[in-house]
C-alpha positions in Angstrom: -62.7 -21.4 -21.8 -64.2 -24.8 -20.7 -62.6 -26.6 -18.3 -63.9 -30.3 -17.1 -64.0 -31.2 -13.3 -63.4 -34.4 -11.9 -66.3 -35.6 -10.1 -64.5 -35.8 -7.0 -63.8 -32.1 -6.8 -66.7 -31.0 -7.9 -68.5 -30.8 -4.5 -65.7 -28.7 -3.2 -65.9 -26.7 -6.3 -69.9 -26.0 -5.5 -69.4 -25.3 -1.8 -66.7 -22.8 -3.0 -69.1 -21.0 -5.3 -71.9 -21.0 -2.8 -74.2 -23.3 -4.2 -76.5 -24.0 -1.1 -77.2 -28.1 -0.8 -80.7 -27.8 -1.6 -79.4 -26.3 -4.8 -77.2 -29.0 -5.6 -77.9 -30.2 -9.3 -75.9 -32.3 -12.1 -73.8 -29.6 -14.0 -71.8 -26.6 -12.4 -70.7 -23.8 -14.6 -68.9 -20.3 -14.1 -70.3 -17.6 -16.3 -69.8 -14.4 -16.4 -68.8 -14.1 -12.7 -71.8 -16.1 -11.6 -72.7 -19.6 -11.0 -74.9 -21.4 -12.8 -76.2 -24.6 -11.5 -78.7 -27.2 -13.3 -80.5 -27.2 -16.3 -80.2 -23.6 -16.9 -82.4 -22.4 -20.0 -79.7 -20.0 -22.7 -82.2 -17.5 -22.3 -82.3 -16.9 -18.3 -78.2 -17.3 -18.7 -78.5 -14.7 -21.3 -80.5 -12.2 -18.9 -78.6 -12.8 -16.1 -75.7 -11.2 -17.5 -77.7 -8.5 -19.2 -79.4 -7.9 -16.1 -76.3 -8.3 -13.9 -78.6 -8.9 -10.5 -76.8 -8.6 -7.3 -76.9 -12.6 -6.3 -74.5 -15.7 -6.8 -76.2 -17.4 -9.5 -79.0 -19.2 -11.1 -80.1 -22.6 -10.4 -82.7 -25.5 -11.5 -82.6 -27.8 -9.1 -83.0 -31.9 -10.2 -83.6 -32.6 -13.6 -86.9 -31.4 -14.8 -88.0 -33.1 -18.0 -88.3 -30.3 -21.0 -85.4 -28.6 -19.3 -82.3 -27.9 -21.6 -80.9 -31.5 -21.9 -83.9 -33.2 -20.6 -86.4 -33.5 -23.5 -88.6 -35.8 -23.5 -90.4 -35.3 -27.0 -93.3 -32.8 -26.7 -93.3 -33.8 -22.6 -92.3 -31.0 -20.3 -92.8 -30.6 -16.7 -93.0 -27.0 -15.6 -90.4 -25.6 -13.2 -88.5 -23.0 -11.8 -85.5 -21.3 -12.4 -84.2 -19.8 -8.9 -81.4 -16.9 -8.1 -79.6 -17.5 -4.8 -77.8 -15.1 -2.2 -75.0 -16.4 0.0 -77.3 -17.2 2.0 -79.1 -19.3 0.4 -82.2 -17.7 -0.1 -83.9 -17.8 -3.6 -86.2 -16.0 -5.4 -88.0 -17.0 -8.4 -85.9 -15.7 -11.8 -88.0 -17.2 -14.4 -91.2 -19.7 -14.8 -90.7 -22.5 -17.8 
């Protein structure tokens, strides 16, 4: 089920999920029991709950150009996609 967020809630709903600040990004999601913050490739989502790693969620953080919704024809930028903890510490999930 999708459900759409207004824009004013949607920082409490972050904070509530544990997305650390520095994680912050444009789109939020709840999958699978984790969070899932950013331009998130299909493909890490898909492993993450294959994989079922012990952390909060995923996250890209900004908007890196050749990221899922961020094409920019045969441009792309390379970047990270991160797991965090409650505590906000990350670790490198995959390399794009």
């Amino acid at each position: 089920m999708t459900r759409e967020v207004d824009e004013a809630a949607l920082k409490e709903m972050k904070v509530g999920a544990g997305v650390p600040r520095q994680l912050e990004a444009c789109h939020t999601a709840l999958v699978g029991g984790y969070v899932v913050e950013g331009h998130v490739p299909a493909e890490d989502i898909n492993r993450l709950l294959t994989e079922h790693p012990a952390v909060v969620g995923l996250a890209v953080p900004g908007m890196p150009i050749g990221s899922p919704g961020m094409e920019q024809g045969g441009r792309k930028d390379p970047y990270d996609v991160l797991t965090f903890d409650r505590r906000g510490q990350t670790t490198v999930f995959s390399h794009h």
